[in-house]
C-alpha positions, 0 to 999 in steps of 0.5 A: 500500500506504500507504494500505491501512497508514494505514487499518488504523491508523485502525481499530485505533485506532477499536477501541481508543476503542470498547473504552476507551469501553465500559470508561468508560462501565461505570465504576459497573456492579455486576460488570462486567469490563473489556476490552482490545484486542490488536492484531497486526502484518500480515506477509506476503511471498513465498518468493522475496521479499528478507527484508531489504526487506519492509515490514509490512502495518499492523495488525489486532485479534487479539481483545478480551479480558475482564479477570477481576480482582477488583473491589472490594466495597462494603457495602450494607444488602441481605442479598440483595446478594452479593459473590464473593472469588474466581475464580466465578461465580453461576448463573443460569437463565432459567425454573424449569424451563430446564436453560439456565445463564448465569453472572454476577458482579453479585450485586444481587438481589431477590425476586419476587412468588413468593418467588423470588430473581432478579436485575434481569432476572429471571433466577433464582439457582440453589442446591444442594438441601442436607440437614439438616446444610446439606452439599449433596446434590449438587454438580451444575449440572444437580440445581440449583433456583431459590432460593424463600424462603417467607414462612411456616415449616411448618404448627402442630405441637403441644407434646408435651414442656417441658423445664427446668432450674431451681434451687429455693431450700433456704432458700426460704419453706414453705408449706402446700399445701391454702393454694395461691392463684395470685393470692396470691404468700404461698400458693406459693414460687416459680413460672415461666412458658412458652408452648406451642402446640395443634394450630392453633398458637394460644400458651397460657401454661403456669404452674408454682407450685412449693411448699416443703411445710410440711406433708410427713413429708420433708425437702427436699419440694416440690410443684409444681402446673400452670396453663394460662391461668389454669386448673389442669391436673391431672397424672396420678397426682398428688397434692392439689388440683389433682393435681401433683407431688412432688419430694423432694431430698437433703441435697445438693441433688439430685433423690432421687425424683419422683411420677409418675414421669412427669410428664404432664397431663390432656387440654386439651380439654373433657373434661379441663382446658376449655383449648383451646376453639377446635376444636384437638385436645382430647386433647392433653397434654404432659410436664414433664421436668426436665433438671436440677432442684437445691434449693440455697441460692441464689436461685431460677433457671431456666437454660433452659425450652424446649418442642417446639411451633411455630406458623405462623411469618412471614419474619424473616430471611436469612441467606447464610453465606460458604460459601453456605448460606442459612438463613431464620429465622421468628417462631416461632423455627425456621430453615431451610436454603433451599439452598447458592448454586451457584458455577461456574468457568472454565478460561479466563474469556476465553473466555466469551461476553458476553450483556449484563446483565453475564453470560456463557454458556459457549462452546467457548473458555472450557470447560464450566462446572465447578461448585462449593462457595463456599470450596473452591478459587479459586471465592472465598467469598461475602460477603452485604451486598456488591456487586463494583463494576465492576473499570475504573480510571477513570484508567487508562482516560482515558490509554488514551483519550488514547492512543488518540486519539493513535494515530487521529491519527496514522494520519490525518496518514498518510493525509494525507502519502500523499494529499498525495504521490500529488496531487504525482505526479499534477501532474507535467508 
């Protein structure tokens, strides 16, 4: 029975050096989670056996079990690089369409030739569909897509409306508006500029003069006239050469009345100003709105000026905020919300399966997968531009190594001392 006593050291012993080894040798792999080896005695005896005298029967493992503490995170330069502070996991999925999930805390991941985010196995991170406000729309493992980050925003949407707010200056210049000359800066009083776009999103330069009128029977009256691209625009119901508008203010300085009304341009196309020349819509026109127009004794200033239009815009930026949401910001100055990363929990981590590839699927043991937003709860939040290092002591593990190399050693002077015995025996005469 010695024998059978030694040898079941030696084998725990050599299960101990494998698990410390494997540990060691994952020291630097992004998201690994060490393991442990328990062992158990082996204990047995008969109901008539004396108690007293029984001697144990050696070892066994009774399991090699994960540690899921918290690595630590160490910043890179990759926004799609993503670290988890906390108890989760990000999803994964084999294929587009595969309802299979696997689960994992190594967040270096990159982006296909589709514009899909996968990691170095190809595997794909898995989002929740979110609505306009980024709240998700459900938070479900089965209602989750691959993440796709588009390299261009929408089609071109033409303007229809510019918006601004701007002061003009009481104390300003007065000139007389049959005089206007856009190349002749003594002609006009003040002027500014904004870009819009036509229905193929192509950008136009949007020019407004604004005149202190010399020549008008009320105080406090200004003209403003409209270019685009070095072309007067007409407004409809304007007044003068070309049509524009008129704005009078009060001694307060602010708007008393406006004409028009509305402030709307004639068509861009050809009939009409012959700016849009490129097979755009030609009929398009759009309205000036002033959101807060003064005339005070200060110098000119434009607070914001604004317009709805886009053009095709191309890939700048991405962002993951710490709750997961991933926002897109592309050259014409829109922003998408792509999706929220899907996050999911364990009741017992240990439980899970190992796969390779530092990822896991769930298994009876650990229970079913119960998904999550980052930030609720112990899921953890997700930290963009980090990657959980592997959470192995390096230390710690080359005494484990130490001692277990000990125990193998002196499991084997145990078999020796009972070899050596049983040879003794063997030579009595």
């Amino acid at each position: 029975m010695s024998f059978n006593i030694a040898l079941s050291g030696l084998n725990a012993s050599q299960k101990q050096l494998d698990v410390t080894a494997n540990n060691i040798a994952n020291v630097n792999t992004t998201g690994f989670k060490g393991s442990r080896a328990e062992f158990s005695d082996v204990y047995s005896s008969s109901v008539f056996a004396n108690a007293k005298t029984v001697v144990g029967n050696g070892v066994q493992t009774a399991a090699v079990t994960q540690q899921f503490h918290q690595g630590a995170l160490q910043s890179t330069n990759s926004a799609l690089d993503l670290a988890i502070k906390g108890e989760g996991f990000f999803v994964t999925s084999s294929a587009l369409t595969s309802q299979d999930r696997t689960f994992t805390r190594a967040g270096a991941f990159q982006v296909n030739d589709e514009g899909y985010v996968t990691t170095s196995q190809g595997e794909y991170l898995q989002v929740y569909q979110v609505n306009e406000d980024g709240s998700p729309k459900a938070v479900s493992l089965d209602s989750t897509q691959a993440l796709q980050i588009p390299s261009v925003a929408g089609k071109p949407t033409a303007t229809t409306k510019v918006n601004a707010s701007l002061n003009l200056p009481a104390n300003g210049k007065a000139v007389d508006p049959a005089n206007f000359d856009p190349k002749d800066s003594d002609s006009y009083t003040s002027s500014t500029s904004v870009v819009i776009y036509d229905s193929l999103g192509q950008s136009h330069t949007v020019t407004q003069y604004f005149m202190k009128d010399s020549t008008a029977t009320t105080a406090n009256t200004w003209r403003l006239v409209t270019y685009v691209d070095n072309k007067p625009v007409d407004i409809n119901g304007g007044k003068g050469t070309p049509l524009g508008a008129e704005l009078v203010f009060d001694s307060q300085g602010a708007k008393l009345s406006q004409t028009p009304t509305t402030i709307t341009t004639q068509a861009l196309g050809t009939p009409g100003a012959g700016v849009i020349t490129n097979g755009a819509d030609g009929t398009q026109t759009f309205s000036i709105d002033f959101d807060n127009i003064t005339q005070y004794a200060s110098a000119f200033s434009v607070s914001s000026l604004s317009q709805d239009g886009s053009t095709v815009g191309q890939l700048t930026n991405v962002d993951f905020g710490s709750d997961g949401l991933v926002s897109a910001t592309y050259s014409n100055g829109t922003t998408v919300k792509l999706g929220m990363v899907a996050m999911a929990k364990f009741s017992n981590p240990q439980g899970l399966s190992q796969i390779g590839d530092t990822s896991w699927k769930a298994s009876l043991a650990s229970g079913e997968p119960v998904p999550s937003q980052a930030g609720v709860g112990t899921v953890g939040s997700i930290q963009s531009s980090a990657l959980e290092a592997s959470n192995t002591n390096l230390s710690s593990e080359l005494v484990e190594l130490i001692t277990a190399q000990r125990n193998y050693q002196a499991n084997s002077r145990a078999l020796e001392v009972n070899s050596t015995l049983q040879q003794t025996i063997l030579q009595i005469r």
